[in-house]
C-alpha positions in Angstrom: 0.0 0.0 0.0 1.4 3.3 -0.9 2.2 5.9 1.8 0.4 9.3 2.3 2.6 12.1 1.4 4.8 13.4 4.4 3.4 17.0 3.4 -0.1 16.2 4.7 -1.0 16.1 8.2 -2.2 12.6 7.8 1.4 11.4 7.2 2.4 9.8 10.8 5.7 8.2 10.5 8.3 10.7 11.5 11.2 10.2 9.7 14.1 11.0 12.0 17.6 10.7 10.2 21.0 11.3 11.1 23.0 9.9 7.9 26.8 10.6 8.7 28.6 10.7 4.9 32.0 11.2 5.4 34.4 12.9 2.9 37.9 11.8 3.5 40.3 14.1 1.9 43.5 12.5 4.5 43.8 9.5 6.7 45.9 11.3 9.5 46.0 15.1 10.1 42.7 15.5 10.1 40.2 18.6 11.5 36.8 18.5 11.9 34.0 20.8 9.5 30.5 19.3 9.5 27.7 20.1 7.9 24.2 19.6 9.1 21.1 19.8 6.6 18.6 21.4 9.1 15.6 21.9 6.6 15.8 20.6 3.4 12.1 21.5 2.0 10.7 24.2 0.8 7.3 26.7 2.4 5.2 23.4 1.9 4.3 22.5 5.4 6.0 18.8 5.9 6.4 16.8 8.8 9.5 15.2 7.4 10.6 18.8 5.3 11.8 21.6 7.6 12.0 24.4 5.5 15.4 25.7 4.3 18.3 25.6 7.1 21.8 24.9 6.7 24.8 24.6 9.9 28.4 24.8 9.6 30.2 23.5 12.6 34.2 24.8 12.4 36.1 23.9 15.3 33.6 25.7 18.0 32.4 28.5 15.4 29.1 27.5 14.5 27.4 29.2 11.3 23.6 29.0 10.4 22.5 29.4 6.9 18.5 30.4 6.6 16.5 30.1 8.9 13.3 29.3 7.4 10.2 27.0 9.5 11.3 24.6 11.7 15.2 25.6 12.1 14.8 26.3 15.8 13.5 22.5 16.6 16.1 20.7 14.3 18.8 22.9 16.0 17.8 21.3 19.1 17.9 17.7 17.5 21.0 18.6 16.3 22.3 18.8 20.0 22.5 23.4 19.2 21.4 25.7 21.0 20.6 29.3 19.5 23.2 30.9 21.7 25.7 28.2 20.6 25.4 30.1 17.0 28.3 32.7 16.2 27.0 33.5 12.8 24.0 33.8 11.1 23.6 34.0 7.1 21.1 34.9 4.8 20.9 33.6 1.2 17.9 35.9 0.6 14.5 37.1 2.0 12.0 34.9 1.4 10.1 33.9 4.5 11.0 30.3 3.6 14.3 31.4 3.8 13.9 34.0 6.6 10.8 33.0 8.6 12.7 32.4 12.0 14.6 35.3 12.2 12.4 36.8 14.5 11.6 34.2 16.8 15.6 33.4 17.0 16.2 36.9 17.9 13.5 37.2 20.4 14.5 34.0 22.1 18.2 35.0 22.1 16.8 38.1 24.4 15.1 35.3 27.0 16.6 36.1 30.1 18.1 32.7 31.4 20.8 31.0 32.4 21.2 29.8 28.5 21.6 33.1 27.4 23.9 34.2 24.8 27.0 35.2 26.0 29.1 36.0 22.6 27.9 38.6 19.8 26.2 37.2 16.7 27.4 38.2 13.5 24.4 38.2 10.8 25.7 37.9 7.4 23.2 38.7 4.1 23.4 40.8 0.9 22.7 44.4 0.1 19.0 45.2 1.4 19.2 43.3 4.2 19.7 46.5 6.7 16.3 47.9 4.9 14.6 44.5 5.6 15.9 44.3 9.3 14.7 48.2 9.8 11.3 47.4 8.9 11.0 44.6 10.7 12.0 46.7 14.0 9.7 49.2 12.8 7.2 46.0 14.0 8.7 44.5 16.4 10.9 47.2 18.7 12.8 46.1 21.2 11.6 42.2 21.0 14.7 42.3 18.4 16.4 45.4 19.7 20.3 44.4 21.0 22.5 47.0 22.9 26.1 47.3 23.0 27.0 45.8 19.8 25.7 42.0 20.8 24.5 42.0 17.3 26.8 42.7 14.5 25.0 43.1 10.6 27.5 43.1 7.8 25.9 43.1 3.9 28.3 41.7 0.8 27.8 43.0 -2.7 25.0 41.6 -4.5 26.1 42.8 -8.0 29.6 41.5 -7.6 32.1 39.1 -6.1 33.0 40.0 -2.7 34.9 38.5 0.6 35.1 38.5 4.1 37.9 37.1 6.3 37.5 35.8 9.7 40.1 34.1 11.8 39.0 30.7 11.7 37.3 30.8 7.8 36.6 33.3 5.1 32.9 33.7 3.0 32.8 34.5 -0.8 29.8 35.8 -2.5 28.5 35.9 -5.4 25.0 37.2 -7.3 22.7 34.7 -8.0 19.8 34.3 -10.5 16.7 34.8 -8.1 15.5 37.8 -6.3 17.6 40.9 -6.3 19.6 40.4 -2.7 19.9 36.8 -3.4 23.8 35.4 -2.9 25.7 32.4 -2.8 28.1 31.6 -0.2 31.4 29.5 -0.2 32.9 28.9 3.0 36.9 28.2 3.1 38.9 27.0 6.3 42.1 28.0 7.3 42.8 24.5 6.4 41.7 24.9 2.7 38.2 22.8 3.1 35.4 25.2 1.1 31.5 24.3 1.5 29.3 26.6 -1.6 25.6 26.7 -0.5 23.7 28.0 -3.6 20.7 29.4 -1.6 17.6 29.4 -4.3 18.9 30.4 -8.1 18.3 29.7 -11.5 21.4 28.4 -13.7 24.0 31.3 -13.6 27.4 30.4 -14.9 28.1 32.4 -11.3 27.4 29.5 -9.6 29.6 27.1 -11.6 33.0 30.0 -10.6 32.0 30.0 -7.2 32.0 26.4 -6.8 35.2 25.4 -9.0 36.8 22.6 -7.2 34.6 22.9 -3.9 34.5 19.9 -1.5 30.8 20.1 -1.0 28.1 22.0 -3.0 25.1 22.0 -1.7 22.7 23.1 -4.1 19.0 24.0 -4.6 16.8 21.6 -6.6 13.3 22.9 -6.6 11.4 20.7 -8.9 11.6 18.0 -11.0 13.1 18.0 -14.5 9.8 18.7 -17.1 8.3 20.5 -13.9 11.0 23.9 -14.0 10.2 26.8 -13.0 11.4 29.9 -13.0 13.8 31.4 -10.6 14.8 27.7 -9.8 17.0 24.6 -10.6 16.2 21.2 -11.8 17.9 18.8 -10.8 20.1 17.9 -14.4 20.7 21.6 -14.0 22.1 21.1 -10.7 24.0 18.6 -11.7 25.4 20.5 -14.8 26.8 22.9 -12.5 28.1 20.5 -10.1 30.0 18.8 -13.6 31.2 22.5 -15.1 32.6 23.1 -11.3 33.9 19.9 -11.0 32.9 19.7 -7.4 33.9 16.9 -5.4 30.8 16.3 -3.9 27.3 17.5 -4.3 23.7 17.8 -1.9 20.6 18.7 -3.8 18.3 19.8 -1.4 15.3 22.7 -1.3 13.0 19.8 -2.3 8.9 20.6 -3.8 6.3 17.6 -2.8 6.6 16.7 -6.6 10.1 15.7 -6.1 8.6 13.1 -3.8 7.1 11.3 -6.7 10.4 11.0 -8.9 13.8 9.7 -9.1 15.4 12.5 -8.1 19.3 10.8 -8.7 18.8 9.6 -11.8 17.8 13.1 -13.3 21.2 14.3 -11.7 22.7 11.3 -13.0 21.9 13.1 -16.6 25.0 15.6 -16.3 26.6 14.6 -13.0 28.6 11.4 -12.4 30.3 12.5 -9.0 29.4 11.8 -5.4 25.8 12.5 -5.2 23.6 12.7 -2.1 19.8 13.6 -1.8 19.4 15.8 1.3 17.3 14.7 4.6 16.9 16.7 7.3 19.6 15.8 10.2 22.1 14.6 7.6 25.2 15.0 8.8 28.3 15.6 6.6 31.8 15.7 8.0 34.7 16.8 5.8 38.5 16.2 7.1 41.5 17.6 5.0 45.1 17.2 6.0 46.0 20.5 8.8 
């Protein structure tokens, strides 16, 4: 008998996953990165489907990409706190994207013994001071922070552009989808670089940003004869993964239709590499010689 879709409330079986895929680039000298798929659906409500989220665990910096639905509960199944997060990016603003921004920054203000202790640095392109402004002009203090506790830098949405941190650098780049939308490529100290596409159409951007990346993780809205605009396929994905030659690649951002197709073999069209289909929990750890 065939299931219900997870993305009706009738769908009971909880689907709790925590796949550990390892990408060993060493056998000794190793340091840890992980990546955790927090949400890997879309604004669909789905009880398997958080919507999108993305964490990057360096050493003890912890960076959250999106924050869409959900992000806040898988957080905690991910054994994270909201005060354990040093970093906070924003692909774009899309309330599937952006819909727990709020609610993370009100509950960072709960006074408890949890509390944040260290500043959070929130990371998102050109318009994104506008977008916050507004959203004080609603909210006040509920998201007001004092003494610099919360830190807002914007990157270049119509170019290439970098930031340098001690522990790991972010590139940027435009992508195809709304006007503040941006990729980001994360590179260690140690030389290991993560791209997360955020939601884009196919942009030849994407394919330099992610030249010879260990990981891309990258949108795949809808099926193949089901594209839409603003939005990857998942051949497309996987002819920018091929054109990049990334090591590895993670389609996530997943529609109910994509439930209801063989999402790989599509890929499998243009893209011969690693391939993984993203759940939420997945864990990915990537080591590289020191």
């Amino acid at each position: 008998m065939k299931k219900p879709s997870p993305y009706y409330p009738y769908y009971s079986e909880h689907r709790k996953r925590n796949i550990v895929e390892k990408i060993l680039m060493a056998e000794t000298g190793k340091t840890q990165f992980v990546v955790t798929i927090l949400g890997s659906g879309t604004c669909v409500p789905s009880l398997t489907r958080s919507s999108c989220s993305i964490l990057m665990e360096i050493g003890h910096q912890k960076l959250l990409f999106d924050s869409g639905p959900g992000t806040m509960r898988r957080l905690l199944e991910a054994g994270v706190t909201i005060y354990d997060i040093t970093h906070l990016f924003y692909t774009h603003l899309h309330p599937d994207h952006t819909g727990e921004l709020v609610p993370f920054l009100f509950a960072t203000k709960y006074s408890h013994a949890g509390q944040r202790k260290i500043p959070l640095t929130l990371i998102a392109g050109n318009g994104f001071l506008h977008f916050f402004q507004k959203l004080k002009s609603v909210y006040g203090q509920w998201i007001h922070f004092e003494n610099e506790f919360l830190n807002i830098l914007e990157m270049d949405n119509t170019n290439s552009d970098l930031i340098r941190f001690p522990d790991f650098s972010v590139h940027s780049i435009p992508m195809s989808h709304n006007p503040e939308s941006i990729a980001f490529k994360i590179t260690t100290t140690a030389h290991q670089s993560v791209v997360l596409s955020g939601d884009t159409d196919y942009t030849s951007n994407l394919i330099d940003i992610a030249a010879g990346v260990d990981l891309l993780i990258c949108e795949s809205a809808t099926p193949d004869d089901m594209k839409i605009p603003g939005h990857l396929t998942p051949s497309l994905a996987g002819k920018i993964a091929s054109a990049s030659r990334a090591k590895k690649l993670v389609l996530t951002h997943f529609y109910p239709e994509c439930e209801q197709v063989d999402i790989a073999k599509e890929c499998r069209k243009t893209y011969s590499g690693d391939l993984l289909l993203a759940e939420d929990l997945m864990k990915i750890e990537i080591h590289t010689i020191i």
